[in-house]
C-alpha positions in Angstrom: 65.6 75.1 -208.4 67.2 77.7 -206.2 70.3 77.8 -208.3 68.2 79.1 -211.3 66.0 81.6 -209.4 69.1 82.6 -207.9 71.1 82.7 -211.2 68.1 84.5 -212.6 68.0 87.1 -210.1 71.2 89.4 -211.0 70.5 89.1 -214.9 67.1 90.3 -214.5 68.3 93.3 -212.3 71.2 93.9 -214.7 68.0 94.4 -217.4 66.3 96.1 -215.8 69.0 98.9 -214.8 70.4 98.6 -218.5 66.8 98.9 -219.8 66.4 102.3 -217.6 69.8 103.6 -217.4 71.1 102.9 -221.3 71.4 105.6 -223.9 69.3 104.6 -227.3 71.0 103.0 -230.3 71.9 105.1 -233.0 69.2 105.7 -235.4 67.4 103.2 -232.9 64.3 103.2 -230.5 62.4 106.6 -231.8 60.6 106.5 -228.3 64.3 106.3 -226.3 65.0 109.2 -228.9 62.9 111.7 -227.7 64.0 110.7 -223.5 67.0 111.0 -221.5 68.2 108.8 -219.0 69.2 110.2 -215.7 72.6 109.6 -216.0 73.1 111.5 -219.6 71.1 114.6 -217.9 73.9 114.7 -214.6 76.7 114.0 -216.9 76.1 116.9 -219.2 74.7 119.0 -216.2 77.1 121.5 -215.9 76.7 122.0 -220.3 73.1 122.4 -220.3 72.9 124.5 -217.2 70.9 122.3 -214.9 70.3 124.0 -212.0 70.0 122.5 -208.4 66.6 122.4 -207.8 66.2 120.5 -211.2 69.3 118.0 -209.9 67.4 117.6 -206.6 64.3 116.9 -208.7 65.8 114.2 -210.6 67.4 112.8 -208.1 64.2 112.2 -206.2 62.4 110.9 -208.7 65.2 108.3 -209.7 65.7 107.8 -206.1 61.8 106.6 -206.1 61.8 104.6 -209.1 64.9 102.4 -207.6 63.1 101.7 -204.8 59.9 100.6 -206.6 62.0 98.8 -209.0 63.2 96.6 -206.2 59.9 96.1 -204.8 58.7 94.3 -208.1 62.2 92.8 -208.3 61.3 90.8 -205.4 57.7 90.6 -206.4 59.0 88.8 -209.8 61.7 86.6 -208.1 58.7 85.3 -206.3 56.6 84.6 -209.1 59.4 83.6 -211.1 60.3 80.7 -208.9 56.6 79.6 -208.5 56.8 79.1 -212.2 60.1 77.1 -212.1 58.2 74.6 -209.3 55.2 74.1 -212.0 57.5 73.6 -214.6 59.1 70.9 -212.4 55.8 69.1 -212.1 55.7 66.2 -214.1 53.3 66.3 -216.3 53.2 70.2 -216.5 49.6 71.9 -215.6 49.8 74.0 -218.3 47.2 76.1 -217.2 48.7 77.1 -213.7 52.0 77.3 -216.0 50.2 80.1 -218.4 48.3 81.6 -215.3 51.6 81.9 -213.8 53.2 83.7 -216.6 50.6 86.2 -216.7 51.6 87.6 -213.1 55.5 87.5 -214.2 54.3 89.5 -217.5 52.4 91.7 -215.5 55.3 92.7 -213.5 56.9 93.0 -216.5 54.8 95.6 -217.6 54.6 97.3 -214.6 58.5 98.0 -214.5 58.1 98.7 -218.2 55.6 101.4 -217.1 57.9 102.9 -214.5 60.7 103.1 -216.7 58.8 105.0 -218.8 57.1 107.4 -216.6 60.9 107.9 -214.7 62.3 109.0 -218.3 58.6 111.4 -219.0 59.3 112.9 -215.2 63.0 114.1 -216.4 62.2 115.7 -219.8 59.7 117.1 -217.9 61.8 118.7 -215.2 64.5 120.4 -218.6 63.6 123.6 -220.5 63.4 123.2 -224.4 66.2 124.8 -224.3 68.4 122.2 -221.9 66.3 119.8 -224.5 67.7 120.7 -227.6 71.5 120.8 -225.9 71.0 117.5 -224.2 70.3 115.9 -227.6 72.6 117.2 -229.3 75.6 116.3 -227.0 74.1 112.6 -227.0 74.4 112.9 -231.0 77.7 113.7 -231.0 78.8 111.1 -228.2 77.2 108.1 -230.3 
């Protein structure tokens, strides 16, 4: 049982940084279209004349969403091998089973939701202006 919690533990950090961190899909995610990913906006920094106080900014507000992403890391590891023991039952209670997916969902959502308000947070720190430039240097790097 510990083998697969532990297995499962890097993959789902390595989704959950991809899911933040990645740059949308060509004529992909309309929603991902319209945000930009902290590391696009310090890459391009210097072309779209971010200024210090905005770096700071973003780097504070990434800074927080780490660490609350690790919080409900551990939070899901948790829950996530709870549900690995009921699965192990035999015969399965598949209502603890469905009970317990609803708090691993949850968290889910929650890092979902923090993903999303990390992204809102950075647009919200860039002029139109560093806006427009931003997207156009991601289309030309796709």
């Amino acid at each position: 049982m510990k083998r697969v919690c532990v297995a499962f533990l890097p993959l789902l950090f390595l989704l959950l940084r991809a899911s933040v961190f990645a740059q949308p899909a060509p004529g992909g995610d309309p929603i991902a279209q319209n945000l930009f990913p902290p590391d696009l906006v310090m890459r391009y920094g210097g072309e779209i004349g971010l200024d210090e106080k905005q770096r700071a900014a973003i780097k504070e507000v990434v800074q927080k969403a780490q660490a609350r992403f690790l919080d409900v890391q551990w939070d899901m590891q948790s829950e996530s091998e709870k549900m690995v023991r009921l699965l192990q039952a035999k015969p399965i209670d598949e209502t603890a089973v469905l009970a317990q997916v609803e708090k691993v969902l949850s968290l889910e959502r929650e890092v979902k939701k923090a993903q999303l308000s990390l992204l809102i947070r950075i647009k919200n720190l860039l002029t139109d202006a560093q806006q427009a430039r931003l997207s156009e240097l991601r289309k030309k790097s796709e």
